[in-house]
N, C-alpha and C positions, 0 to 999 in steps of 0.2 A: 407803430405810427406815432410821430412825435405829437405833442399835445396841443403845438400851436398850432395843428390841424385841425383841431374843435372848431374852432372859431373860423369859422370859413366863408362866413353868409358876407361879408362885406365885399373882397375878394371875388365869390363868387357870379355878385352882380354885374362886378367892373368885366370881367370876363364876357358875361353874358353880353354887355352892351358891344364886346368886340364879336361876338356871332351875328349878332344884328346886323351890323355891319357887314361880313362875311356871306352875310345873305342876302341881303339887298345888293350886292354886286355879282355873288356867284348865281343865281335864278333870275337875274334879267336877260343871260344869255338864250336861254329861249325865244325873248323878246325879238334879239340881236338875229337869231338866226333865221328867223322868218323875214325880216326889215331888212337883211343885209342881203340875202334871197331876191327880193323883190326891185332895191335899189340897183344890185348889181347884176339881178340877170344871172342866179347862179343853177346848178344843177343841185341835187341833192347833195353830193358829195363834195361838192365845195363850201354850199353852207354849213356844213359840219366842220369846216375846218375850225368855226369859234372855237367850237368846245373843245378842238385838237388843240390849239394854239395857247387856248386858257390852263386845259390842265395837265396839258406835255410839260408844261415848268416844274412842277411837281416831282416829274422823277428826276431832271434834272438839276435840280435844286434843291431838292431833300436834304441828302447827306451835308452839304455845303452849309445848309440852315443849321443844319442838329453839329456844325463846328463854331458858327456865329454864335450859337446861341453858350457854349461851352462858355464862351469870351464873355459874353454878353449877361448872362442871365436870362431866365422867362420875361422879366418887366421890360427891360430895352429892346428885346429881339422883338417883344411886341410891338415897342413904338417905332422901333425901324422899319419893320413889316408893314406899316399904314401909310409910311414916308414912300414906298416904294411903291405900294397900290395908288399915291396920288400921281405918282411919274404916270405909270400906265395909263391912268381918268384921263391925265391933261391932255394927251397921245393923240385924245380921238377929235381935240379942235383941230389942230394940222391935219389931221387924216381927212375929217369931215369938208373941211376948204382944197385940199387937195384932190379929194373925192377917190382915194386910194383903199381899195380891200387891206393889199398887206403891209400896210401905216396900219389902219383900224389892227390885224391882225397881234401887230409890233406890239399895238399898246396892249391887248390883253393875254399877250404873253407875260407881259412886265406887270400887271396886275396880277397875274396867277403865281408870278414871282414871290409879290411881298406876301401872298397869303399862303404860299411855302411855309414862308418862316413864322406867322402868325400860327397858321395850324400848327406849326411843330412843337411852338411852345404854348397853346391853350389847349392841346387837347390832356396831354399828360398833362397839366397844371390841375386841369380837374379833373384828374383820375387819381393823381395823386392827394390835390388837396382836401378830400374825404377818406371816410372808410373804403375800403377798393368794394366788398361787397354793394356798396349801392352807389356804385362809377355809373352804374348804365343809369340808374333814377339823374344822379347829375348832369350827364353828356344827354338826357333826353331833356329837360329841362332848358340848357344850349340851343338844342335841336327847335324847341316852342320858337326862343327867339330868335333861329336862323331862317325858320321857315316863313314866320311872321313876317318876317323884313322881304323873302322871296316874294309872298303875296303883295305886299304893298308896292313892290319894285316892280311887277309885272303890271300890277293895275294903274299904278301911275304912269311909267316909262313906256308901259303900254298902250295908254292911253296917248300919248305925246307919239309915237311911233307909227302907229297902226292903228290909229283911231278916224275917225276923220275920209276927207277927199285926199286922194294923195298927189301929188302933184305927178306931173308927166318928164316934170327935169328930175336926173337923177341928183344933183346937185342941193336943188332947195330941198328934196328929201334926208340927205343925209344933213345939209344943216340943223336941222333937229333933232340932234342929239346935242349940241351945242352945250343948249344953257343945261341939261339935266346935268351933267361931267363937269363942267364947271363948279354947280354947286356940290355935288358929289365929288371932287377936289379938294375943295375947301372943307369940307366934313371928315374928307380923313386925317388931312393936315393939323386940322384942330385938335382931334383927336388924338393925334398922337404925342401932342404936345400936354395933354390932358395928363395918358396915362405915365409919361415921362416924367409930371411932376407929381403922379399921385404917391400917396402915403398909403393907401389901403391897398396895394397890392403887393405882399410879401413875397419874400424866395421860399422853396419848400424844394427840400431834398429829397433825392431817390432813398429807397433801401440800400443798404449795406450791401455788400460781396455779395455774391451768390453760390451758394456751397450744399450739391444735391449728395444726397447718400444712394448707392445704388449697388445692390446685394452688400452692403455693410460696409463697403469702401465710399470712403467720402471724395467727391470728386470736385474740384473747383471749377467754374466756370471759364473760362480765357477767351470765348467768342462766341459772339452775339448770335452766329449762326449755327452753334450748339443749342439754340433752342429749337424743335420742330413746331410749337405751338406758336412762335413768331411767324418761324416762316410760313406752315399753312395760313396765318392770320393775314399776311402780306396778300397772298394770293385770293383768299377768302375777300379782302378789303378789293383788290383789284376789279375781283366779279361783279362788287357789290355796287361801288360806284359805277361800276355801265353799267349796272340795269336802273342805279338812280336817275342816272343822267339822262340814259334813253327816256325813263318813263317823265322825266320832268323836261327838256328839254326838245323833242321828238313829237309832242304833243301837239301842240300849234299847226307845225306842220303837217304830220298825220291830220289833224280837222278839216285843213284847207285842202288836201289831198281828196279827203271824201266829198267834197262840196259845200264845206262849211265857207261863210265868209268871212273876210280877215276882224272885223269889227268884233261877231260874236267868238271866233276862233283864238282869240287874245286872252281870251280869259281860260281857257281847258289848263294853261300851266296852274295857276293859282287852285284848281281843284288836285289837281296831283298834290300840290305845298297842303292843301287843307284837310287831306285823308293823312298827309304823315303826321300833319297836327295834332290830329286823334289819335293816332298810332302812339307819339309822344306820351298825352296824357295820357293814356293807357297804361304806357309804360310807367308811368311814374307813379301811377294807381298801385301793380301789380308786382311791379320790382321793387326788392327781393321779397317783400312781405308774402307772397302769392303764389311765386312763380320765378323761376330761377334766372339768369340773366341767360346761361345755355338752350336753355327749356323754350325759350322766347325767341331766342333764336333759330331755332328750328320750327317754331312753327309758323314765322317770319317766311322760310324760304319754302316751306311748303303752301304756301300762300300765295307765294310770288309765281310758282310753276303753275296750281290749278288757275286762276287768274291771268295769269299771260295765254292759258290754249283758249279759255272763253275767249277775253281779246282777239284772236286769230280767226276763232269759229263765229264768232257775230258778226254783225255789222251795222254800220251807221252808229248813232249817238251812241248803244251799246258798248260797241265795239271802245269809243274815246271813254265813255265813261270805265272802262275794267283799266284801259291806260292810268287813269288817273287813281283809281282802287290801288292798283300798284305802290302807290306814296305811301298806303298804308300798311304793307308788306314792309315797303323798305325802312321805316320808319325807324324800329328799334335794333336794325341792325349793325349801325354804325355804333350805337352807347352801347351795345352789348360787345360787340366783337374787339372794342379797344380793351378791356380791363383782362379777357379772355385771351388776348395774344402777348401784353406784357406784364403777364401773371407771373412773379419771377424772375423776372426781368434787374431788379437790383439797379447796379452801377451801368448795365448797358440802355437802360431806361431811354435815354435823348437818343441814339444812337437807333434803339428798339422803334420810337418814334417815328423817326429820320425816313427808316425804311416802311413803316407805316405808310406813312404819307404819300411815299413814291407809289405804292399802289393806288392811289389817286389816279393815274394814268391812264388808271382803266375809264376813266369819265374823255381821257383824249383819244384815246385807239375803240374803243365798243363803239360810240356813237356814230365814226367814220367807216366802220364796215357795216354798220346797221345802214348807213346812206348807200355803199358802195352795192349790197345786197340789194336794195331799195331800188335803185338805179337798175341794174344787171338784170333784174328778173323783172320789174316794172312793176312791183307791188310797195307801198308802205307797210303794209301791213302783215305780209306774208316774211318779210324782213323781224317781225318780231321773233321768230323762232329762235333765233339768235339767245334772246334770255333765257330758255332754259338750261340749257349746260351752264351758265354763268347760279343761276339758283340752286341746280343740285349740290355744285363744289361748297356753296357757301352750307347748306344744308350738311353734306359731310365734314365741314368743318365743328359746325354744332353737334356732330353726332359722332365724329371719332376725333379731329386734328387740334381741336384743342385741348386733350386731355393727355396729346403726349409731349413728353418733357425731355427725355431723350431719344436720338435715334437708336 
C-alpha cells in the first residue's frame, strides 16, 4: 500500500459528502413509489417500475463507467456522475407539467445513470484508499452518511409528497415535486463543480499484476473472470441489493397495504435507514478489532432469514416493524462484501468494480417480482418469502465463495 494512503481523512470526507448525496436521491424512491402509486392509479407492479427504471442503469452502464473512468480518473468521473444525475433531477419538471409516468421514469433512469459511474469510482476509492483490512469500517462510515441523507430525504420529500390533503387532480399533485428537483439540481450541479476544482481529492492506484502460485506453478492472471471470489461477490451483491431495496423501498407500501395511513406510513422507510444506521455504527465499533469483516457477514445474512419468516408469521405493526429490523441485517453487508470480492483484484480492480456495480440490478429485478408476486397471489406480505434464497447465497458467500481464488 503506497503511503500516501495514510493520509486519507481529508479525501475521505469529500467522498462521504458524495454518499450524502447518493442517499438522499437513491431512498427517496420509496417516497416516489407510494406518490407515483397514488398520482397515477398504478398497481403494484407498475409502481415498482421506479426502482426498475432507477437501478436497471446500473447493469447497463457499469462496464461503460469502469471505461470512462480509465480516461477519466476517480475525481472527474465523480464530477461527471453529479452533471448527469442533475439531467435526470431537471427530467421530473417536464414530466411533472406533462403529468407523464415514463417522462418521470426517463428521468430516473438518467439519475441511476450518473450514480453508475459515481459508485464505480467512490466505492473502490475507499477500499482502496485505506488499509483493505478495515475497507468495511470505512464503506460503513459511507453508509452513516448515505443513510442519514435516505432519512432526511424521506422525511422531507416525504413530507412535501404524502403529507397533507392531497388534491383530487392528478396534476396539481405531481406538481409537487417541482421545487424539491429543482433545488436538488442545483445541488448537484454545484457540486460537481466543487469536486472538479478540489485539491483534496487525490488519484490512488490499484495493486500491481496479479500473480497466484498454485501447487508451486506461478500462474498470472489474464482475466477478471478468473477470479471466483469476484464472481460469487457479483452475485452475492445482486441478492443483497433486493433484499435492501425490498426492505427499504416496499415498506411504505406494505404499511398502507395493512391499513396504515399515508401520513403515518411515510415515515416506516426512515426506520428501515435508521436500524442500518445502527448496523453501521456497530460495524465500525467491531471491524476488524472484534470481528472479522466475513464473520459479520454471515451473521448479517443469518439475521436477515430469521427476521424475514417473523416478518411473514406476524402481523400488523409487528410485521412492519421486523421489515424495517431488516436495515439492520443489511447494514454491514455492502462494506463487508466489497473488500471480500476485490480481494486480489490488482490491475482488474475498475473493471472488478464495473461488475460489481452491475449487480446493483438486483435493486431493479427483486423488487419488480416481489410486486408481480404481490399482485398474483394478492398478499404483500406473503411476497416476502422471496428474500430468503436471496439471504442464504449471500450467507454462503460468507461462508465458502469468498475464499476461493481459483476455479
Amino acid at each position: 500500500m503506497s503511503s500516501k494512503n495514510n493520509n486519507y481523512l481529508g479525501p475521505l470526507i469529500i467522498v462521504g459528502v458524495l454518499f450524502f448525496v447518493m442517499g438522499f436521491v437513491t431512498w427517496v424512491n420509496g417516497t416516489l413509489i407510494t406518490f407515483f402509486k397514488k398520482a397515477f392509479s398504478l398497481d403494484n407492479t407498475s409502481s415498482y417500475l421506479v426502482t426498475f427504471a432507477f437501478f436497471i442503469s446500473y447493469t447497463l452502464m457499469a462496464l461503460p463507467s469502469s471505461w470512462v473512468l480509465k480516461k477519466t480518473g476517480f475525481k472527474n468521473g465523480m464530477s461527471l456522475g453529479l452533471i448527469i444525475m442533475a439531467v435526470g433531477t431537471i427530467v421530473f419538471i417536464p414530466a411533472a407539467e406533462m403529468a407523464s409516468y415514463p417522462l418521470f421514469l426517463a428521468g430516473l433512469f438518467t439519475i441511476g445513470i450518473g450514480l453508475t459511474l459515481l459508485q464505480t469510482a467512490s466505492n473502490p476509492y475507499v477500499t482502496i484508499l485505506g488499509p483493505r483490512e478495515s475497507a468495511a469500517q470505512r464503506i460503513s462510515i459511507m453508509g452513516i452518511a448515505n443513510k442519514t441523507a435516505g432519512i432526511i430525504s424521506q422525511v422531507v420529500i416525504g413530507g412535501l409528497l404524502l403529507a397533507g390533503v392531497s388534491s383530487t387532480d392528478p396534476k396539481d399533485e405531481l406538481d409537487k415535486v417541482v421545487f424539491p428537483y429543482i433545488v436538488l439540481t442545483a445541488v448537484l450541479v454545484g457540486l460537481a463543480l466543487l469536486i472538479k476544482m478540489s485539491k483534496g481529492l487525490v488519484e490512488v492506484s490499484e495493486e500491481e499484476d496479479v500473480v497466484v502460485a498454485t501447487n508451486e506453478i506461478v500462474v498470472e492472471k489474464t482475466s477478471v473472470f478468473q477470479f471466483p471470489n469476484l464472481v460469487f461477490g457479483v452475485i452475492a451483491l445482486f441478492c443483497y441489493v433486493g433484499v435492501e431495496v425490498i426492505a427499504g423501498d416496499t415498506i411504505i407500501n406494505y404499511g398502507v397495504s395493512l391499513g396504515f395511513a399515508e401520513e403515518e406510513a411515510r415515515l416506516f422507510g426512515t426506520y428501515t435507514l435508521a436500524a442500518m444506521m445502527f448496523g453501521y455504527v456497530l460495524g465500525i465499533i467491531l471491524i476488524p478489532k472484534y470481528v472479522s469483516q466475513q464473520s459479520y457477514l454471515m451473521f448479517s445474512a443469518v439475521v436477515g432469514v430469521v427476521v424475514t419468516i417473523v416478518a411473514i408469521m406476524s402481523s400488523g405493526f409487528t410485521s412492519v416493524l421486523c421489515i424495517a429490523v431488516l436495515g439492520f441485517a443489511n447494514s454491514v453487508i455492502w462494506p463487508a462484501l466489497w473488500p471480500l470480492a476485490l480481494s486480489g483484484l490488482g490491475k482488474f480492480t475498475k473493471t472488478a468494480s464495473a461488475l460489481l456495480i452491475m449487480g446493483i440490478s438486483g435493486g431493479a429485478i427483486m423488487p419488480l417480482i416481489y410486486g408481480g408476486i404481490a399482485d398474483s397471489i394478492g398478499s404483500t406480505q406473503k411476497a416476502y418469502w422471496l428474500m430468503l434464497p436471496l439471504y442464504l447465497f449471500i450467507l454462503y458467500f460468507g461462508l465458502v465463495g469468498h475464499k476461493k481464488k481459483s476455479w
